[in-house]
Biopython code that builds the backbone (N, CA, C, O; Angstrom):
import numpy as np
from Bio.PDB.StructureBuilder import StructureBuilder

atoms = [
    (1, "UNK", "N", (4.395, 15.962, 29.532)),
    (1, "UNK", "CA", (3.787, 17.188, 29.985)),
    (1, "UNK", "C", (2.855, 17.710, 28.885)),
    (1, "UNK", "O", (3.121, 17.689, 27.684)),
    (2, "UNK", "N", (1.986, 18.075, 29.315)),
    (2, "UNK", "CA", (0.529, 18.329, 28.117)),
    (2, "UNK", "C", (0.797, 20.121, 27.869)),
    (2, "UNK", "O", (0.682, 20.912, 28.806)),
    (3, "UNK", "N", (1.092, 20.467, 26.732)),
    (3, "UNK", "CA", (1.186, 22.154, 26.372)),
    (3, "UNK", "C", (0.137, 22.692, 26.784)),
    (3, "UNK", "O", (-1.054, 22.381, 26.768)),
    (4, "UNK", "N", (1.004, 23.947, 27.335)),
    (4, "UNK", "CA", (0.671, 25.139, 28.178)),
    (4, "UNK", "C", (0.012, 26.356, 26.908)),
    (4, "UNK", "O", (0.364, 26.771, 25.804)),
    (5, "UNK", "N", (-0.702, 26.491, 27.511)),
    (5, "UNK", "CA", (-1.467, 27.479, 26.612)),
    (5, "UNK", "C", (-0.874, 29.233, 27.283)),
    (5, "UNK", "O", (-0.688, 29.571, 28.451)),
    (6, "UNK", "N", (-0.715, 30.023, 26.022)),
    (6, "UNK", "CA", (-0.105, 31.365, 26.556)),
    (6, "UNK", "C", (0.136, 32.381, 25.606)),
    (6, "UNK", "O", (-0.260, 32.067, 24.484)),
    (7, "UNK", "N", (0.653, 33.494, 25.688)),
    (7, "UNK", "CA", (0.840, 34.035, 24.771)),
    (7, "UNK", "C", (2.783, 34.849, 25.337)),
    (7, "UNK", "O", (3.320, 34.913, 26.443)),
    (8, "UNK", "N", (3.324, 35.374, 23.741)),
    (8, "UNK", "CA", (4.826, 35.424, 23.521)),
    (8, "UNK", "C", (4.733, 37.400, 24.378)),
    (8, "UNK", "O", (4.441, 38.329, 23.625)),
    (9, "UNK", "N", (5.002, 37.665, 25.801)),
    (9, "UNK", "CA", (5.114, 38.949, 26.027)),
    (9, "UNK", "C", (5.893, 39.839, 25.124)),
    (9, "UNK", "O", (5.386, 40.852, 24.643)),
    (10, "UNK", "N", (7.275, 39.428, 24.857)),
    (10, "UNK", "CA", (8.110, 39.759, 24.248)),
    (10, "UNK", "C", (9.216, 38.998, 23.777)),
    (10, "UNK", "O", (9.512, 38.011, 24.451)),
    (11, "UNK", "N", (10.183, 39.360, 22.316)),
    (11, "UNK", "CA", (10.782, 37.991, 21.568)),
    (11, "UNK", "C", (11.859, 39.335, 20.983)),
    (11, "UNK", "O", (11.692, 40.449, 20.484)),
    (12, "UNK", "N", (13.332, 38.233, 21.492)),
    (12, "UNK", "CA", (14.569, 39.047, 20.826)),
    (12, "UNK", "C", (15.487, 37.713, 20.131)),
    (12, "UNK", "O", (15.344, 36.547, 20.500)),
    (13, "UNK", "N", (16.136, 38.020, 19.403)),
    (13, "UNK", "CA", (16.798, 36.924, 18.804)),
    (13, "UNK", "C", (17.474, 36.024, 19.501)),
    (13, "UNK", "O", (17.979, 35.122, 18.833)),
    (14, "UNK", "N", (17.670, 35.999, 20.904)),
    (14, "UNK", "CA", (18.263, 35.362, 21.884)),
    (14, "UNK", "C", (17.271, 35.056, 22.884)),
    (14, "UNK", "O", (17.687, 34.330, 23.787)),
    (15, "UNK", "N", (16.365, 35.331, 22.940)),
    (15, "UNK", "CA", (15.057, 34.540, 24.008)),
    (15, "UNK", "C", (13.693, 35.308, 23.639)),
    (15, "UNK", "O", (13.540, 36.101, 22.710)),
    (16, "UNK", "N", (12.490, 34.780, 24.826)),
    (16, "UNK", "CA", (11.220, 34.631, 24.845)),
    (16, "UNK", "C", (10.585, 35.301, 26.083)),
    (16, "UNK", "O", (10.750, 34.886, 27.230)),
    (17, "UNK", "N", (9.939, 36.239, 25.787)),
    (17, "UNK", "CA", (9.448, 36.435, 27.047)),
    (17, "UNK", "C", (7.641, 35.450, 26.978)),
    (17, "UNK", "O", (6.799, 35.573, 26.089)),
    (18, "UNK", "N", (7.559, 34.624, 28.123)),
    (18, "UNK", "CA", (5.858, 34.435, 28.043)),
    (18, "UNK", "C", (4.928, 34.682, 28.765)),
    (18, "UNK", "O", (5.198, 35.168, 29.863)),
    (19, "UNK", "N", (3.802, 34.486, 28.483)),
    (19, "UNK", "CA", (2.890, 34.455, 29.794)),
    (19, "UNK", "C", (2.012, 33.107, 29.622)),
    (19, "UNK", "O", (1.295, 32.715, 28.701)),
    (20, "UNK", "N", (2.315, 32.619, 30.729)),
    (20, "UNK", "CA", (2.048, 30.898, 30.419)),
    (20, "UNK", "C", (0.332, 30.668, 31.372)),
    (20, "UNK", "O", (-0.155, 31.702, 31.829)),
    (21, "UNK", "N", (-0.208, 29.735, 31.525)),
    (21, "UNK", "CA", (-1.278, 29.232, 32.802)),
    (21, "UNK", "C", (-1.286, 28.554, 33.596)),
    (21, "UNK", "O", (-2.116, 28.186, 34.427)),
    (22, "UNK", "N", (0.034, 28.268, 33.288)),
    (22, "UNK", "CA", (0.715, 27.484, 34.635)),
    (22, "UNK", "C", (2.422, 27.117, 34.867)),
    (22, "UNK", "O", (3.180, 26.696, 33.993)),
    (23, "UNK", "N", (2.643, 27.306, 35.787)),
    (23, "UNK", "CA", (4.176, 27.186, 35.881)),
    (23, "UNK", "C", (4.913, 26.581, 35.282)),
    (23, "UNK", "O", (4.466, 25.592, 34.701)),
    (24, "UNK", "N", (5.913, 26.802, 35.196)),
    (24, "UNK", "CA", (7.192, 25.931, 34.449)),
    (24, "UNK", "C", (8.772, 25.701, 35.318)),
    (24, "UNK", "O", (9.310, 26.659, 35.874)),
    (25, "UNK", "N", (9.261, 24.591, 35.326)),
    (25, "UNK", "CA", (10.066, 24.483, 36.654)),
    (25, "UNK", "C", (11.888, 25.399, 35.008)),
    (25, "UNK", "O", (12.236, 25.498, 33.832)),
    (26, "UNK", "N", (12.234, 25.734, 36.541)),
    (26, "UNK", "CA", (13.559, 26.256, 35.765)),
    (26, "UNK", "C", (14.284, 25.606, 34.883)),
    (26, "UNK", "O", (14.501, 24.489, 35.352)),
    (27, "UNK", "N", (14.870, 25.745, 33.646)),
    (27, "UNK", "CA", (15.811, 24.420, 33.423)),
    (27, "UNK", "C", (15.185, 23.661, 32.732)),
    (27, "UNK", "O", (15.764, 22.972, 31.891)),
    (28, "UNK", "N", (13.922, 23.607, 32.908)),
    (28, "UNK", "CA", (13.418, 22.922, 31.712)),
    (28, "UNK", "C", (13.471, 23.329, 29.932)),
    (28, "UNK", "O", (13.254, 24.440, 29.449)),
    (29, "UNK", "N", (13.837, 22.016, 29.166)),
    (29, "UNK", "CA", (13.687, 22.372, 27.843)),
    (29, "UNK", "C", (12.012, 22.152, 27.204)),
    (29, "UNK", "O", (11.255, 21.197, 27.370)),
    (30, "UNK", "N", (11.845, 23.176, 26.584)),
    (30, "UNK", "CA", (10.656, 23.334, 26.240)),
    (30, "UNK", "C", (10.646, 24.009, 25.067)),
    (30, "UNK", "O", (11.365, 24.992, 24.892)),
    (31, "UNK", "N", (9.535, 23.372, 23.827)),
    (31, "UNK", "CA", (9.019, 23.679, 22.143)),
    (31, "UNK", "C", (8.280, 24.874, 22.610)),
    (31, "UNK", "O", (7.749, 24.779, 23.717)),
    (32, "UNK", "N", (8.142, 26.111, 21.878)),
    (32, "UNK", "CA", (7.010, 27.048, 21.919)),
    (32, "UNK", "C", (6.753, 27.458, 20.590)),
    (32, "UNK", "O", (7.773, 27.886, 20.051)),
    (33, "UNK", "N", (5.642, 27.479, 19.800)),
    (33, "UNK", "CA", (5.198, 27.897, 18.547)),
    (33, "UNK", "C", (4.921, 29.443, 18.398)),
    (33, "UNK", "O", (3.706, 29.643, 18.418)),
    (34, "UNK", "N", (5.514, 30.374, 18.282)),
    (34, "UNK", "CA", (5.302, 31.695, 18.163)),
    (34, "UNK", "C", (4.698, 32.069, 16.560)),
    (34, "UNK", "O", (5.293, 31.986, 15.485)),
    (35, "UNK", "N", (3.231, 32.526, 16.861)),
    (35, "UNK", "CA", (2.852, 33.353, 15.753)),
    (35, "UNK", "C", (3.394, 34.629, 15.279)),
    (35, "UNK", "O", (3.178, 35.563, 16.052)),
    (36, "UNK", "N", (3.967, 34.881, 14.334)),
    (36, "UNK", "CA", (5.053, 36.176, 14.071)),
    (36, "UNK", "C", (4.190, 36.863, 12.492)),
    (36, "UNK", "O", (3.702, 36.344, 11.488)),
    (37, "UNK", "N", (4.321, 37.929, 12.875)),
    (37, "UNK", "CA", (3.586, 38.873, 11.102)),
    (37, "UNK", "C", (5.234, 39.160, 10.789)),
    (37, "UNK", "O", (6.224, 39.626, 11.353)),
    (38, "UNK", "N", (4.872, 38.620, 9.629)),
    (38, "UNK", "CA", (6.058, 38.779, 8.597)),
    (38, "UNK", "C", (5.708, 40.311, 7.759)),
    (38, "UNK", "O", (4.900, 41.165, 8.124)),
    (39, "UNK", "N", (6.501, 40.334, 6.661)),
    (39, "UNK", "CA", (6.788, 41.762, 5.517)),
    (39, "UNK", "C", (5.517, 42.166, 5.451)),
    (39, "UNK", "O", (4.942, 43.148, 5.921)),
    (40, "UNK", "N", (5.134, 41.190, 4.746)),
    (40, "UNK", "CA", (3.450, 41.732, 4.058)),
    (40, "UNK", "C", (1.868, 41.549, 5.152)),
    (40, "UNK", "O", (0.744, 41.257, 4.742)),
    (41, "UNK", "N", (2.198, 41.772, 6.282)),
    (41, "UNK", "CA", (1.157, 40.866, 7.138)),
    (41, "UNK", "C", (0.854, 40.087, 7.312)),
    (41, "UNK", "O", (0.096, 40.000, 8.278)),
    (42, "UNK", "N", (1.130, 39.043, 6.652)),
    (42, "UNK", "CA", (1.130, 37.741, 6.789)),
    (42, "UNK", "C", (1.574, 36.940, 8.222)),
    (42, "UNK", "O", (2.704, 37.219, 8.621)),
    (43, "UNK", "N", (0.800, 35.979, 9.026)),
    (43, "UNK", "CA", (1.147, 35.563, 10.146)),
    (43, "UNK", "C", (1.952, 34.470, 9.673)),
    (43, "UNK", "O", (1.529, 34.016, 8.609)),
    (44, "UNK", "N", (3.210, 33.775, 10.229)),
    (44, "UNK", "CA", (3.652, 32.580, 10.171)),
    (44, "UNK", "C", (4.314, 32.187, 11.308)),
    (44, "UNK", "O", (4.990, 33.009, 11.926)),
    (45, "UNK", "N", (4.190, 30.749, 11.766)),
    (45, "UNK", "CA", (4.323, 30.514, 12.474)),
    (45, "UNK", "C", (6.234, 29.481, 12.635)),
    (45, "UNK", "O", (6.864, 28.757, 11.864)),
    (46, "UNK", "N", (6.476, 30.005, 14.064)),
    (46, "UNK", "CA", (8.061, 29.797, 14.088)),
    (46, "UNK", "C", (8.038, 28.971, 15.077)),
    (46, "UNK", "O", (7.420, 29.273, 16.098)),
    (47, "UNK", "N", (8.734, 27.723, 14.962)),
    (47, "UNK", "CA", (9.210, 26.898, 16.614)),
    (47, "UNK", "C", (10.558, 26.938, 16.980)),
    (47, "UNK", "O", (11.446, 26.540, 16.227)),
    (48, "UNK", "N", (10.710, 27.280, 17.813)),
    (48, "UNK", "CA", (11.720, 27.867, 18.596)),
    (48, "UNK", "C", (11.779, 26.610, 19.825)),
    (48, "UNK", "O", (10.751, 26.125, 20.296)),
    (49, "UNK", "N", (13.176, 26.188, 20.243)),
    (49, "UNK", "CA", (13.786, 25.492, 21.192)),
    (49, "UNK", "C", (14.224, 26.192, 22.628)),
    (49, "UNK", "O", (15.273, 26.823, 22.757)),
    (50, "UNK", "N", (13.467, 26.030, 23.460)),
    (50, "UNK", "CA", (13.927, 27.279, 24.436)),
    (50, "UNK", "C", (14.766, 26.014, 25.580)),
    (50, "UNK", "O", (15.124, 24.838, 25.506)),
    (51, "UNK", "N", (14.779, 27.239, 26.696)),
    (51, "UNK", "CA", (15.719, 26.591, 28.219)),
    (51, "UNK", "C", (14.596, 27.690, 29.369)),
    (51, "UNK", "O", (14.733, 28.913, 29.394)),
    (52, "UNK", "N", (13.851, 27.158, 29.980)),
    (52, "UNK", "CA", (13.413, 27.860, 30.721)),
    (52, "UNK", "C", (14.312, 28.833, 31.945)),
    (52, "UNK", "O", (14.782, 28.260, 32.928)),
    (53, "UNK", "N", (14.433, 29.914, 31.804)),
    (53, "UNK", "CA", (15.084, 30.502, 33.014)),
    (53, "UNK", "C", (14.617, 31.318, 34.338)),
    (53, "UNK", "O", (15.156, 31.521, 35.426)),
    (54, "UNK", "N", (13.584, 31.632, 33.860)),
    (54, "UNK", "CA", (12.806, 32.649, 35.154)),
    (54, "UNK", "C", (11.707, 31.914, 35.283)),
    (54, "UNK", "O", (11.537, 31.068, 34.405)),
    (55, "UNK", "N", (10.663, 32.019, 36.391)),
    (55, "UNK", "CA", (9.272, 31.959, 36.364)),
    (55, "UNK", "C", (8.707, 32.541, 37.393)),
    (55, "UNK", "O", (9.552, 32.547, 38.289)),
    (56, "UNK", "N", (7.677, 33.063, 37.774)),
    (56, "UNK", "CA", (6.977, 33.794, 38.648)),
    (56, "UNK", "C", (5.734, 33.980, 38.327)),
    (56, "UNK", "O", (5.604, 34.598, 37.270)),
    (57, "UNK", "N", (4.622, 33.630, 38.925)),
    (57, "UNK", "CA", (3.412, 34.206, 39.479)),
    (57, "UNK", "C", (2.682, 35.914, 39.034)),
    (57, "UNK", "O", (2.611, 36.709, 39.971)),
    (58, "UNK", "N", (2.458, 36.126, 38.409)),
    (58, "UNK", "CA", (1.337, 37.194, 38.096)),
    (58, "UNK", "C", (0.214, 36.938, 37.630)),
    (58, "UNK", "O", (-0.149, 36.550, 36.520)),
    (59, "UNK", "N", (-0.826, 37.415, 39.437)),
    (59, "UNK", "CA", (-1.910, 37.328, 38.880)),
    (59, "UNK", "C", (-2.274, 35.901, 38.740)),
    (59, "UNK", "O", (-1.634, 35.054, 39.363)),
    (60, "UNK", "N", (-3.577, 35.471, 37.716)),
    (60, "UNK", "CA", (-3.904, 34.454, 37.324)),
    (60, "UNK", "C", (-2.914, 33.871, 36.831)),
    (60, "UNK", "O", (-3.364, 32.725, 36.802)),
    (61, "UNK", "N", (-1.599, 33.779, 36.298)),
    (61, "UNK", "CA", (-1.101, 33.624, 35.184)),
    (61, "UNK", "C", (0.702, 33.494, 35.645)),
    (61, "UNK", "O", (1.071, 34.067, 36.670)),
    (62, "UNK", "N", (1.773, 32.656, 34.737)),
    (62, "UNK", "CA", (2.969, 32.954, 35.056)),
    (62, "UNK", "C", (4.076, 33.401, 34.116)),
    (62, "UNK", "O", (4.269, 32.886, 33.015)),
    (63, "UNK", "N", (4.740, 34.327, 34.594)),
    (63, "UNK", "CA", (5.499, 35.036, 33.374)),
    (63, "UNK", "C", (6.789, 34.296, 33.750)),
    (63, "UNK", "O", (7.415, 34.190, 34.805)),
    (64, "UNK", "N", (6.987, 33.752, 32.324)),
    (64, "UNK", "CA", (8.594, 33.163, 32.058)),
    (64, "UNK", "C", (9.594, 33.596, 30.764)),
    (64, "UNK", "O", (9.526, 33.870, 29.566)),
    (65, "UNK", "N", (10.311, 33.497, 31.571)),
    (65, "UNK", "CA", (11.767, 33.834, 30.850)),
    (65, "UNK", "C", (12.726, 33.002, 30.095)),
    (65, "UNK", "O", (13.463, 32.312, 30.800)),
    (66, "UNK", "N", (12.853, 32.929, 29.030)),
    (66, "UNK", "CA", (13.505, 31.833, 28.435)),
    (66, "UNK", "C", (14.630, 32.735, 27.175)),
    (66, "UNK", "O", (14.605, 33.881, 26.726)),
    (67, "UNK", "N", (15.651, 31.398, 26.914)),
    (67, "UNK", "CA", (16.500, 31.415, 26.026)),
    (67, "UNK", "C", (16.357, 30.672, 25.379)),
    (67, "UNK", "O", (15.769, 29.615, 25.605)),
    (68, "UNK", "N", (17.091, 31.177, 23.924)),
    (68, "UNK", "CA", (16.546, 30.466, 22.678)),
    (68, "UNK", "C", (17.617, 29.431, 22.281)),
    (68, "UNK", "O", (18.609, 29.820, 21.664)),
    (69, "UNK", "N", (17.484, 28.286, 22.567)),
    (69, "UNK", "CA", (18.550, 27.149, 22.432)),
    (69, "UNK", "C", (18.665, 26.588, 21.140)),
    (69, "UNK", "O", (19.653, 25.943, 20.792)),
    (70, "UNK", "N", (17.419, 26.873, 20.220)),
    (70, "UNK", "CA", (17.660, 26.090, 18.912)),
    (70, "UNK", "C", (16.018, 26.446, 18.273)),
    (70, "UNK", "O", (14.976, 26.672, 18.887)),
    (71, "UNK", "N", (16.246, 26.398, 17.079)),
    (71, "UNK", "CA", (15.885, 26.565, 15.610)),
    (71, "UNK", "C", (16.175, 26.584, 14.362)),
    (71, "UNK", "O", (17.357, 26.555, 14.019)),
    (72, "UNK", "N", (15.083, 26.641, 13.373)),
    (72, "UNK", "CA", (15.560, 26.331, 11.986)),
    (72, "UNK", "C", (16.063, 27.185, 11.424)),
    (72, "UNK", "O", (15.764, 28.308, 11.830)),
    (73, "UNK", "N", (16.826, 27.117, 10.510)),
    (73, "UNK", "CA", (17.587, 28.526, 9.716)),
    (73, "UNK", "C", (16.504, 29.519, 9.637)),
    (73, "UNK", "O", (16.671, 30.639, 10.119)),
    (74, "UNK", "N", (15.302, 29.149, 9.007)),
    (74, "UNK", "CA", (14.197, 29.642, 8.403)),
    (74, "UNK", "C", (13.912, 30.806, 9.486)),
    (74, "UNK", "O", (13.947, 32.036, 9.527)),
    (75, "UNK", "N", (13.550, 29.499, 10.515)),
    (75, "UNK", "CA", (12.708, 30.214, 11.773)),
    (75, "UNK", "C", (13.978, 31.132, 12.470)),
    (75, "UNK", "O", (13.388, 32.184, 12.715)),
    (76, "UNK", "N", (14.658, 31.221, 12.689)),
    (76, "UNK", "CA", (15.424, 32.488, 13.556)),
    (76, "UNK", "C", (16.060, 33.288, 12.200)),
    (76, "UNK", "O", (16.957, 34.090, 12.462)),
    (77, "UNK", "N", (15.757, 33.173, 11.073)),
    (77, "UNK", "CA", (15.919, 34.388, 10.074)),
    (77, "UNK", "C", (14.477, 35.033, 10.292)),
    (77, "UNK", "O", (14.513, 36.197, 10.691)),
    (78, "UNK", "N", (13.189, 34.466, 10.096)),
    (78, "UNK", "CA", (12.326, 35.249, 10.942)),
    (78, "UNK", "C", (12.162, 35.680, 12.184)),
    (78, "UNK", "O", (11.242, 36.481, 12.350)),
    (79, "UNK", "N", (12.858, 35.344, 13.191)),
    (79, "UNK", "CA", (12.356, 36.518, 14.676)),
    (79, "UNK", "C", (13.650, 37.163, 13.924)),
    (79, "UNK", "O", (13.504, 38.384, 13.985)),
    (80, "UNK", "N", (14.597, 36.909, 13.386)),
    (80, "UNK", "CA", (15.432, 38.560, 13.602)),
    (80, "UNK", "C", (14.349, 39.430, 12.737)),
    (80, "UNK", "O", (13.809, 40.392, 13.283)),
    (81, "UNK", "N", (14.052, 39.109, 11.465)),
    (81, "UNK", "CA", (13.326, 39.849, 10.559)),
    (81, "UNK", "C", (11.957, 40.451, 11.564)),
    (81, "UNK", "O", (11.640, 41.633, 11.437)),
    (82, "UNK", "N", (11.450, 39.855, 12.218)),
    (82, "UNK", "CA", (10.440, 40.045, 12.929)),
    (82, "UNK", "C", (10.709, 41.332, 14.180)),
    (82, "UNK", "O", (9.832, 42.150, 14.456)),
    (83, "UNK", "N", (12.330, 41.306, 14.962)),
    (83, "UNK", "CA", (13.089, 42.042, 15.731)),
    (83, "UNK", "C", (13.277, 43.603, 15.121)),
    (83, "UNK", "O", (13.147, 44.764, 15.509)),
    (84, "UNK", "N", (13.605, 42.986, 14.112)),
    (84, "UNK", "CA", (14.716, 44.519, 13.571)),
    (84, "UNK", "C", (14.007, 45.089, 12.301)),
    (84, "UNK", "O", (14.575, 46.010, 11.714)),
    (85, "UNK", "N", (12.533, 44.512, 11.716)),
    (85, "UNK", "CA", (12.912, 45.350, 10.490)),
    (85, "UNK", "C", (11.090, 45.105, 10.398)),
    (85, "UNK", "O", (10.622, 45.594, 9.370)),
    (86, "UNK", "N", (10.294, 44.584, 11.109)),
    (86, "UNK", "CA", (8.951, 44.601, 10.903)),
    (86, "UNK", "C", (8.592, 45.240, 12.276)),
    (86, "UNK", "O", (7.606, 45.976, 12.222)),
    (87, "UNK", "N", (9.251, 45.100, 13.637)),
    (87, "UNK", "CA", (8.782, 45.517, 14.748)),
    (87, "UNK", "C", (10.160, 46.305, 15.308)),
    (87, "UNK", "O", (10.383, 46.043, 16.490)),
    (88, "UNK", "N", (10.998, 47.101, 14.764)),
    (88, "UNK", "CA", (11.844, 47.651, 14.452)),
    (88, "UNK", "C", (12.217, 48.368, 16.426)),
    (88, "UNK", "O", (11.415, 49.097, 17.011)),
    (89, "UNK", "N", (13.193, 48.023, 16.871)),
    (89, "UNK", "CA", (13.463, 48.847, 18.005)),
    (89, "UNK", "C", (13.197, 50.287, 18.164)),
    (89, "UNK", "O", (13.268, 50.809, 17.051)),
    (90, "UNK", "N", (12.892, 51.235, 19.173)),
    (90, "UNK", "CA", (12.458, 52.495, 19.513)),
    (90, "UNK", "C", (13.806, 52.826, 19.726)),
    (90, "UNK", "O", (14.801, 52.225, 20.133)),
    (91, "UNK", "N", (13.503, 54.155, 19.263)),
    (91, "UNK", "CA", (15.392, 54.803, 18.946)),
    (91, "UNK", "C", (15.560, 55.484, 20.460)),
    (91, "UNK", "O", (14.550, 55.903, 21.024)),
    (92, "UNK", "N", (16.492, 55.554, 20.916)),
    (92, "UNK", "CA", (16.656, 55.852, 22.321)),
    (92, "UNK", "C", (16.969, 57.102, 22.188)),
    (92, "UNK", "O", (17.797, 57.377, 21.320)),
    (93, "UNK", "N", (16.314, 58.330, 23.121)),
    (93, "UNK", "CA", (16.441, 59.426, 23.264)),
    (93, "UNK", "C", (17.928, 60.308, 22.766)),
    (93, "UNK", "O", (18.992, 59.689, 22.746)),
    (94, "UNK", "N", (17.888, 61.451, 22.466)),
    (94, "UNK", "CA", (19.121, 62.305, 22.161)),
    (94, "UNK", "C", (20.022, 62.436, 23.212)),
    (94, "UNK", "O", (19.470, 62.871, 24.222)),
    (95, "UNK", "N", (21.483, 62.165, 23.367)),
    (95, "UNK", "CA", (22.188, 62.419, 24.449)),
    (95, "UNK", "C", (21.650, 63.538, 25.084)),
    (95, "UNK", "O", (20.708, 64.189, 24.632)),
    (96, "UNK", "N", (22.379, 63.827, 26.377)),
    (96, "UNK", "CA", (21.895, 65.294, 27.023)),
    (96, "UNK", "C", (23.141, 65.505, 27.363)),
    (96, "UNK", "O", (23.775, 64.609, 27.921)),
    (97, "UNK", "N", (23.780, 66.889, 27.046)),
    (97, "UNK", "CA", (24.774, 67.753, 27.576)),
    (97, "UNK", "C", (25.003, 67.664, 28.837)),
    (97, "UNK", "O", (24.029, 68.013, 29.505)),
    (98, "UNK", "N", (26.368, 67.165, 29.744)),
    (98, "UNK", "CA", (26.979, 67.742, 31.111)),
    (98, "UNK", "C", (27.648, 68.844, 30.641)),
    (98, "UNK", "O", (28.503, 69.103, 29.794)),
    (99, "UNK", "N", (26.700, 69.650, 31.817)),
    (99, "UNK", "CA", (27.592, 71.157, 31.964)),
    (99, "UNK", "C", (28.831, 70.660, 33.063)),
    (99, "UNK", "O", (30.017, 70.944, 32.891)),
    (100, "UNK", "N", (28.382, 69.975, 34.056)),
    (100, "UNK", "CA", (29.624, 70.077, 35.344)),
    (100, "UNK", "C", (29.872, 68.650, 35.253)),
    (100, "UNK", "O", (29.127, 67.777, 34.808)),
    (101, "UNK", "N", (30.949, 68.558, 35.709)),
    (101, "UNK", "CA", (31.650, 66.931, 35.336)),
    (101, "UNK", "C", (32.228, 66.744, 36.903)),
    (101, "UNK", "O", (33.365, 67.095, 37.217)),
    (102, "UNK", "N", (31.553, 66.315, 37.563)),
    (102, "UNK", "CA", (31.761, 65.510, 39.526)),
    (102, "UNK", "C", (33.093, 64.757, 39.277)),
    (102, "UNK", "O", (33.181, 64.372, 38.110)),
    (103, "UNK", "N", (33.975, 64.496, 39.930)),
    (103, "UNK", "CA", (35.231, 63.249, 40.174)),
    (103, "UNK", "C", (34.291, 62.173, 40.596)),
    (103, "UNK", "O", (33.271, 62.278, 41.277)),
    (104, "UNK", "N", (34.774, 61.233, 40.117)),
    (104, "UNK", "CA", (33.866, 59.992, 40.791)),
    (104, "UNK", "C", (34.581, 58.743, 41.039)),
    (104, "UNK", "O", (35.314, 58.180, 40.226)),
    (105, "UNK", "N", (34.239, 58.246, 42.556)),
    (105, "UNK", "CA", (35.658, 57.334, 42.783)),
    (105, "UNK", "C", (35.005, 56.091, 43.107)),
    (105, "UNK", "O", (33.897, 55.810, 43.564)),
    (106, "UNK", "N", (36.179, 55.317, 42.676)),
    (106, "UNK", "CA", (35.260, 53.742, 42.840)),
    (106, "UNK", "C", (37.118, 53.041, 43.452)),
    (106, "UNK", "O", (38.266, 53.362, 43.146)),
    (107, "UNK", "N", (36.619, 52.165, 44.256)),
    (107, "UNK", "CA", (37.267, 51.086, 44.699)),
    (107, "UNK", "C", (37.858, 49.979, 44.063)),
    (107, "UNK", "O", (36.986, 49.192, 44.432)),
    (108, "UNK", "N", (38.751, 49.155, 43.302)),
    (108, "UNK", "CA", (38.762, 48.121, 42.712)),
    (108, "UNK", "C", (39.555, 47.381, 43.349)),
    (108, "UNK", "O", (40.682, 47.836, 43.151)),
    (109, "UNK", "N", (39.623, 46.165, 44.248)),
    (109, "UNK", "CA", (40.829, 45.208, 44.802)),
    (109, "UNK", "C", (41.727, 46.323, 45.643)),
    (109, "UNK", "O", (42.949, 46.442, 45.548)),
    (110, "UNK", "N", (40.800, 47.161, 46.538)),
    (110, "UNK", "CA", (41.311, 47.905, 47.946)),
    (110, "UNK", "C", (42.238, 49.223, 47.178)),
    (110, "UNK", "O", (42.868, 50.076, 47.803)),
    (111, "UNK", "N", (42.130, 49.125, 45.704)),
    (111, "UNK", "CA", (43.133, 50.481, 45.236)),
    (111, "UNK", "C", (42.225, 51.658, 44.795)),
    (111, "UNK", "O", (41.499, 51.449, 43.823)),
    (112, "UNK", "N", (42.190, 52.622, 45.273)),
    (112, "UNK", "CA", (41.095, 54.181, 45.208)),
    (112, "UNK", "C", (41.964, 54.142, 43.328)),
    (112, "UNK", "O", (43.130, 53.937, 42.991)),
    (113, "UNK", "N", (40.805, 54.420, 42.588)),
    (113, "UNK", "CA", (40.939, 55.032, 41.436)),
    (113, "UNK", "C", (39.722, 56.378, 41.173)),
    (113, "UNK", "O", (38.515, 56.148, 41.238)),
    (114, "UNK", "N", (40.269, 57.726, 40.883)),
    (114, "UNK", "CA", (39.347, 58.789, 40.490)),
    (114, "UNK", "C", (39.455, 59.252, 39.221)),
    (114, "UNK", "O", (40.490, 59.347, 38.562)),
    (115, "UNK", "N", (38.311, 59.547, 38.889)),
    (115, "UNK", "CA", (38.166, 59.683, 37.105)),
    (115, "UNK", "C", (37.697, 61.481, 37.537)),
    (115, "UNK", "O", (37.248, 61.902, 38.603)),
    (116, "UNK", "N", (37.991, 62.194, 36.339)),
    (116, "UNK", "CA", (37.311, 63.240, 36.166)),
    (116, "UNK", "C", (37.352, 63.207, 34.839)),
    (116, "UNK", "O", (36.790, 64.084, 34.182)),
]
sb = StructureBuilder()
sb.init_structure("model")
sb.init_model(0)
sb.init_chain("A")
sb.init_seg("    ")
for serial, (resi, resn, name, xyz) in enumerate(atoms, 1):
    if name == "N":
        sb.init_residue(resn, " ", resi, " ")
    sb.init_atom(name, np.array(xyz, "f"), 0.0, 1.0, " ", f" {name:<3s}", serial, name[0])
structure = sb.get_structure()
C-alpha cells in the first residue's frame, strides 16, 4: 500500500486522530510519522505503530481513528511530553453548586434502586 498523505487532527498517549486522502479499511496496522514541537520549538519527528479503528468520509477527505499499538521509548516519551507539558490540557470549568438534589432512580437486573 503506497502512504497516504494527511495531517495528525489530534494525538493522546493512547491514539491518533487523522485526516487522511483516502480511506483506510478498519483493523488495519499502519506506520504514521507525526511531526511534534518539542520544549524549545523544535519540530521532531515520532513513528508511532497504530491499529486503525474508525474511518469516515468528510468532505474531500477521511477522518480516522486509531490506537497506538507500539513505539520507541524515545518516541512515546515525546507525545506524552508533547500531551501534557508543551500542549498542556484545558482545565475544565469550576464545579457549579446544586441547590436542590431530585431522587433519581435507575433499574439494575429488574431491582428499583433510588439515590438521593
Amino acid at each position: 500500500m503506497p502512504p497516504l498523505i494527511g495531517r495528525a487532527r489530534d494525538l493522546c498517549p493512547s491514539g491518533v486522530g487523522l485526516q487522511l486522502s483516502a480511506p483506510i479499511a478498519l483493523g488495519t496496522h499502519a506506520t504514521a510519522t507525526v511531526q511534534l514541537p518539542g520544549f524549545g520549538g523544535e519540530t521532531v519527528p515520532v513513528s508511532l505503530d497504530l491499529t486503525i479503528q474508525s474511518c469516515r468520509r468528510e468532505g474531500q477527505t477521511w477522518v480516522v481513528g486509531s490506537r497506538i499499538t507500539g513505539a520507541t521509548e524515545q518516541d512515546s516519551r515525546r507525545v506524552v511530553e508533547y500531551c501534557y507539558v508543551v500542549c498542556p490540557p484545558v482545565a475544565l470549568p469550576a464545579p457549579v453548586a446544586v441547590t436542590e438534589q431530585l431522587p433519581v432512580t435507575t433499574s439494575v437486573l429488574g431491582a428499583e434502586l433510588a439515590s438521593a
